[in-house]
C-alpha positions in Angstrom: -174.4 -93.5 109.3 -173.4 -89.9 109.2 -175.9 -87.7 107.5 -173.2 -86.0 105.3 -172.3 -89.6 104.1 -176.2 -90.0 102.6 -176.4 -88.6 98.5 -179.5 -88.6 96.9 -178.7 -86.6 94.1 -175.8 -86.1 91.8 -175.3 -84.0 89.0 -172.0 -85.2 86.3 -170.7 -84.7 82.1 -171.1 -88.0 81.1 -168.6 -88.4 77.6 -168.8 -92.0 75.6 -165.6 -92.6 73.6 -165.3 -91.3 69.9 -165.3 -95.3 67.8 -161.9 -95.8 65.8 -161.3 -95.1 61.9 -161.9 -97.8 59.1 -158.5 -98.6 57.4 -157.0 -97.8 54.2 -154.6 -100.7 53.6 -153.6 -103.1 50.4 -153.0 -106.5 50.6 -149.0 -106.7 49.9 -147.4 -109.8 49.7 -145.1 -112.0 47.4 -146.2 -113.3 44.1 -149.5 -111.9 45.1 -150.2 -108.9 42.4 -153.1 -106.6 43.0 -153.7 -108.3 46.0 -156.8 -105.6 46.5 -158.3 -103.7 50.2 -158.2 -105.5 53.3 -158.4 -102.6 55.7 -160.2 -103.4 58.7 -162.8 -101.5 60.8 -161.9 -99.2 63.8 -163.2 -100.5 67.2 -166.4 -99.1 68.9 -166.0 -95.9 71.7 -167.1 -97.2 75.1 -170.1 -96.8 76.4 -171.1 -95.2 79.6 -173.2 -97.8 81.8 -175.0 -97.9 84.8 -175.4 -100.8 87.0 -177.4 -101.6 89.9 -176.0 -102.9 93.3 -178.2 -103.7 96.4 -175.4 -103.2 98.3 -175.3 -99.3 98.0 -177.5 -97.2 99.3 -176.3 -93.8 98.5 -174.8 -92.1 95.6 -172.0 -91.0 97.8 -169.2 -92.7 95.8 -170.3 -90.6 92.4 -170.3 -86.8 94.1 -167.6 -85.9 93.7 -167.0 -87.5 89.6 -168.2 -84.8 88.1 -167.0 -85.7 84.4 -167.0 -89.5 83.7 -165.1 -90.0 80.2 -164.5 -93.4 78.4 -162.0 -94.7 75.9 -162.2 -94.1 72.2 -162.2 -97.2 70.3 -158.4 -98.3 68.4 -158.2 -97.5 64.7 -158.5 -100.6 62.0 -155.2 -102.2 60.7 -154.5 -104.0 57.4 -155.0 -107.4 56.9 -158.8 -106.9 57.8 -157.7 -106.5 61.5 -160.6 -105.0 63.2 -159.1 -102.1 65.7 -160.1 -102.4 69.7 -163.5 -101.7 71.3 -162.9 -98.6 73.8 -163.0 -99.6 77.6 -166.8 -99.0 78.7 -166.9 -97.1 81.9 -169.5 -98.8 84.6 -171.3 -96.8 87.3 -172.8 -98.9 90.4 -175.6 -97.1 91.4 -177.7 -97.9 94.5 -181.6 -99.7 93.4 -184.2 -97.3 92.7 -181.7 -94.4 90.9 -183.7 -93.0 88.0 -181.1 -91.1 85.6 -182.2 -88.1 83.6 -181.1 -85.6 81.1 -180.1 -82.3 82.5 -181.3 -80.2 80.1 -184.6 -81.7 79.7 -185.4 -83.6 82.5 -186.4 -86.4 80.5 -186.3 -89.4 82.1 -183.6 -92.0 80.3 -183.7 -94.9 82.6 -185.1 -96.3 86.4 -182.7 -99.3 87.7 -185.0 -101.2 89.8 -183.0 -104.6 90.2 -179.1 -105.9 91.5 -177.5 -106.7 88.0 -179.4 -104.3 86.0 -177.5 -102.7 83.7 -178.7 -99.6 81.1 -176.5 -98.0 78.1 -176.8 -94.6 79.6 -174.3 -93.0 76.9 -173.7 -95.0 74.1 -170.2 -94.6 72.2 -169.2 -93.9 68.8 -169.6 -96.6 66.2 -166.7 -97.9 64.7 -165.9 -96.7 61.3 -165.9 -99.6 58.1 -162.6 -100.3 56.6 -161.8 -100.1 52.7 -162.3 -103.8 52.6 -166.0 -102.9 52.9 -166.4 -100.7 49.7 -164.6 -102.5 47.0 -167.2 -103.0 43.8 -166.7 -104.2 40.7 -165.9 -101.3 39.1 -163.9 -99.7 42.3 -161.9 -102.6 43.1 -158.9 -100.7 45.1 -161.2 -97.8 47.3 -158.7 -95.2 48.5 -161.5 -94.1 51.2 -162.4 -95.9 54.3 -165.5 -94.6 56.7 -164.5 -92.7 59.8 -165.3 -93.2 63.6 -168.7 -92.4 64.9 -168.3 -89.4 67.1 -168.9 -89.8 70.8 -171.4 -88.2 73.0 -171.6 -85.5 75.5 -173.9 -84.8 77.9 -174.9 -83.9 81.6 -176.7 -86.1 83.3 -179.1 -86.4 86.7 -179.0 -89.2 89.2 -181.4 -89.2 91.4 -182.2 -91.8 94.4 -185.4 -92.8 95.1 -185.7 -95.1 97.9 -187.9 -98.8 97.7 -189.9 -99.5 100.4 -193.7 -100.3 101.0 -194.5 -97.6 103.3 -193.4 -94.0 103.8 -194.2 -91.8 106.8 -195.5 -88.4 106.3 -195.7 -85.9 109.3 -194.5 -82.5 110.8 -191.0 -82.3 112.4 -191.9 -84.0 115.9 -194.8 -86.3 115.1 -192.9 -89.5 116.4 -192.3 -90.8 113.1 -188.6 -92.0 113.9 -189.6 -93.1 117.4 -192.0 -95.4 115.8 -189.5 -96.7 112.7 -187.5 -97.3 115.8 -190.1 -99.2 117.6 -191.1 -101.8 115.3 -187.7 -101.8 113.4 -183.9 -102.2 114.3 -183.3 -99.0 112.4 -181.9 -96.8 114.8 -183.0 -93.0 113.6 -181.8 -90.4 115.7 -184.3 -89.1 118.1 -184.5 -86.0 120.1 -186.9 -83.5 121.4 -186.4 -80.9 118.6 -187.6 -79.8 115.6 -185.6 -81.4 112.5 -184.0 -84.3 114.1 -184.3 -86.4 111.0 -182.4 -84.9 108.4 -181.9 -87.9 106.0 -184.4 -90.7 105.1 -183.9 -93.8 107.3 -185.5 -97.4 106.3 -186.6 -99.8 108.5 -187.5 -103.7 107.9 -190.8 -104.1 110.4 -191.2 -107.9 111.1 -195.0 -109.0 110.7 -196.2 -112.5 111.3 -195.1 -115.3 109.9 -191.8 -114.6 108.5 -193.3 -112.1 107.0 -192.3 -108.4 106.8 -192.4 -105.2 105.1 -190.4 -102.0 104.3 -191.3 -98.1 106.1 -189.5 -95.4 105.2 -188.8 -92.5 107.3 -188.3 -88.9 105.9 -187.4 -85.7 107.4 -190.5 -83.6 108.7 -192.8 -81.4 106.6 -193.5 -78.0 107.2 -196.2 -76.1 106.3 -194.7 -74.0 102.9 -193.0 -76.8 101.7 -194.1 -76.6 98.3 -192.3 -73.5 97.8 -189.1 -74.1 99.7 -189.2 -74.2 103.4 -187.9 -76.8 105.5 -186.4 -80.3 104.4 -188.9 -82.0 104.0 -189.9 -81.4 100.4 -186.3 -82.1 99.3 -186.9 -86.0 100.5 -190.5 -86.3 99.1 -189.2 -88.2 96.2 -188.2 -91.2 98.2 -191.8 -91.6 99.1 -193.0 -91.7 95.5 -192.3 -95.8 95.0 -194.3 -96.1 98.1 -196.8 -98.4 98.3 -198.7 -96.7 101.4 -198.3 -93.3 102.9 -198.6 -93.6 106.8 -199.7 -90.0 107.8 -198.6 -89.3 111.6 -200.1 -86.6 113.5 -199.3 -86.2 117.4 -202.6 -86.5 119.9 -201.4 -83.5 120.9 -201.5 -81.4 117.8 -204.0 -78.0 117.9 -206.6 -80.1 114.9 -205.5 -83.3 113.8 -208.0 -83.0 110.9 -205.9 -79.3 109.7 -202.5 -81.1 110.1 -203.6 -83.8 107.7 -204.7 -81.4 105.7 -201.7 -78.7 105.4 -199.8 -82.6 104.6 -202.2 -83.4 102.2 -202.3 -80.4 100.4 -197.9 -80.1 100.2 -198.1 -83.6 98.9 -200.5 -82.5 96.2 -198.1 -79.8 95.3 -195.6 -81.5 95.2 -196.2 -84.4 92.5 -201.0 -85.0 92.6 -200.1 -88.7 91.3 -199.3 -89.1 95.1 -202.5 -88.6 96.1 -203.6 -91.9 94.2 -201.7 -94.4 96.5 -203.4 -95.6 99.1 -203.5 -93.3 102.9 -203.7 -94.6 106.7 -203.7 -91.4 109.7 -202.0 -92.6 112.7 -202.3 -90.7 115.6 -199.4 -90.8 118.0 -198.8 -90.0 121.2 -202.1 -91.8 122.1 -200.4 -92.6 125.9 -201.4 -89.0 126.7 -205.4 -89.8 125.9 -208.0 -91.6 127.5 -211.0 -93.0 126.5 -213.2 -90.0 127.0 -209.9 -87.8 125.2 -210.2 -90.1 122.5 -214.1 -89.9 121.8 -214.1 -86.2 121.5 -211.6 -86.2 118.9 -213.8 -88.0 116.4 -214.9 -84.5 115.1 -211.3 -83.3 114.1 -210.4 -86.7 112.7 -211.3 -87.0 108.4 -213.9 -89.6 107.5 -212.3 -90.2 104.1 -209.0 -92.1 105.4 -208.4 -95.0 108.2 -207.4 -93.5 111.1 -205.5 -95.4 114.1 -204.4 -94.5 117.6 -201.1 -95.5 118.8 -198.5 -95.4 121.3 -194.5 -96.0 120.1 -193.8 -95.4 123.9 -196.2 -98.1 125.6 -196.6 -100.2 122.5 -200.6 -99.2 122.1 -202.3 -100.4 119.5 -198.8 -101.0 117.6 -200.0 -105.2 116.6 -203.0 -103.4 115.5 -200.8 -100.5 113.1 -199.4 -103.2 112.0 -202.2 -105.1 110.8 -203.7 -102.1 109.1 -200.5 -101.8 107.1 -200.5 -105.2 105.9 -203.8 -105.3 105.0 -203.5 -102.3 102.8 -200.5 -104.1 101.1 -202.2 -107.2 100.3 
C-alpha cells in the first residue's frame, strides 16, 4: 500500500444538529370547546458518532472531511405530534483511534473493538411542547420550550496501532527485514537510510496455531525528541504495545550507546513507555563468530534480555521467537 494512502492523524469541526422547537398548538375540533394544548415536542439534533471497523486501517477516508455537520431535529406539530430526530452522522474509524478535543487535548474516547460505537458530539435536545406546561391554573400555555442548541467543536483523531510487539531501532537496524522474515508483511527494504516511512504490521506465526502481532515503525534518530527524523512522529503506535523489541545491528560502533540514545528518546517522548516490558536483539549476527560474539558482552546492558540473530540465515530466529512469547505470557 502506498505510503501517501496511510493517515494517522486527522484534524476536523465536528457540528451536532440544533434539536427542533416544542409546539404551540390547540386542540380544534367540532363540538369540542376548549379543547386545551396538545403541541408536541421538537425532535432531537443528531449526534455525531464514531464507530469502529476492523476492516480500516487508516484514517484515509476522513482527511480530507474537514467539517462534519449533522441534521437539526424537525419542529413539533399539533395533535401532540412529536417532530423528527435529526439524521446522526457516523464515522468508521479504524481500531485503536483515540479522539481528542483540540483545544485541550483531553482525551474524549479510545475505540478498541469492531462495533464500538461512542457519542462523540451529542445533539441538541429537543424542545417540550405546550402540552407539557398546562397546570391548573394555566390551562391553555401560550409558550412552548425551544430546541437545545447544537454543538461545535474541533476534534483530534488519532491512530494508534494494536499489536503485541513494536520494534524500536535506528534507520537501518533490519527491523523490516526481520517483520519480513517471520511475517508475510512485505515492508519495503532497501540499503538506505529511511526506507520505512509508515508503520507496517506483521502476524508472526508461533507454534501451535498460535501467533502474535509486531509492529514495525520508521527508524529513530538520535534528536528525536525535539523534531528530527520520522521516527518520533510514529512512536504513538508503539504505545498499546505489549513488548518493545529493541534492534541494534552487530555492526553498530557500541551496541550498549545505541540502546541507550533509544532508551533515552523513548523516555522523552511519553516515561510510561519505559514500564512495558524490553528485549535487545542484535541483528546482523551472520557477520559474528563466536569469538566476535564473546567480546561484545561488555557493550551489551545487563538490565534487559539480549538476543543474537540473523533475518538473512534465519539464526537464532525460533529462539527470538520464543523470547517474545514468553514475555507475552
Amino acid at each position: 500500500m502506498a505510503g501517501s494512502n496511510f493517515i494517522d492523524y486527522v484534524k476536523f469541526c465536528s457540528r451536532s444538529g440544533a434539536g427542533g422547537n416544542g409546539s404551540v398548538h390547540f386542540r380544534r375540533e367540532k363540538h369540542v370547546p376548549k379543547g386545551g394544548p396538545d403541541g408536541g415536542d421538537g425532535g432531537r439534533g443528531g449526534h455525531i458518532i464514531l464507530r469502529g471497523n476492523a476492516q480500516l486501517w487508516t484514517l484515509l477516508h476522513l482527511k480530507y472531511k474537514k467539517h462534519v455537520i449533522a441534521d437539526r431535529g424537525n419542529n413539533g406539530e399539533g395533535g401532540r405530534r412529536k417532530g423528527a430526530d435529526g439524521k446522526d452522522v457516523i464515522l468508521e474509524v479504524p481500531i485503536g483511534t483515540v479522539a481528542r478535543e483540540a483545544e485541550t487535548g483531553e482525551l474524549r474516547c479510545e475505540i478498541t473493538e469492531d462495533g464500538q460505537e461512542f457519542v462523540l458530539t451529542p445533539g441538541g435536545r429537543g424542545g417540550q411542547g405546550n402540552d407539557h406546561f398546562k397546570t391548573s391554573t394555566n390551562q391553555a400555555p401560550h409558550y412552548a420550550q425551544p430546541g437545545g442548541e447544537g454543538i461545535e467543536e474541533w476534534i483530534i483523531l488519532e491512530l494508534k496501532l494494536l499489536a503485541d510487539v513494536g520494534l524500536v531501532g535506528f534507520p537501518n537496524a533490519g527491523k523490516s527485514t526481520l517483520l519480513a522474515s517471520v511475517s508475510a508483511a512485505k515492508p519495503e527494504i532497501a540499503d538506505y537510510a529511511f526506507t520505512t516511512l509508515i508503520p507496517n504490521l506483521g502476524v508472526v506465526d508461533y507454534r501451535d496455531g498460535k501467533s502474535f502481532v509486531m509492529a514495525d515503525i520508521p527508524g529513530i534518530i538520535e534528536g528525536a525528541a525535539k523534531g528530527k527524523g520520522l521516527g518520533l512522529r510514529f512512536l504513538r503506535h508503539i504505545e498499546r504495545n505489549s513488548i518493545l523489541l529493541f534492534l541494534v545491528p552487530a555492526d553498530a560502533d557500541h551496541i550498549g550507546e545505541q540502546y541507550a540514545i533509544l532508551l533515552d528518546e523513548i523516555k522523552r517522548y511519553n516515561p510510561e513507555l519505559l514500564d512495558k516490558k524490553r528485549i535487545l536483539a542484535i541483528s546482523k549476527a551472520d557477520l559474528l563468530d563466536e569469538e566476535l560474539m564473546e567480546a561484545l558482552k561488555p557493550e551489551i546492558p545487563k538490565d534487559v534480555p539480549h538476543l543474537y540473530f540473523s533475518s538473512v540465515t534465519g539464526f537464532q530466529l525460533p529462539a527470538l521467537k520464543d523470547l517474545i512469547w514468553s514475555a507475552l505470557q
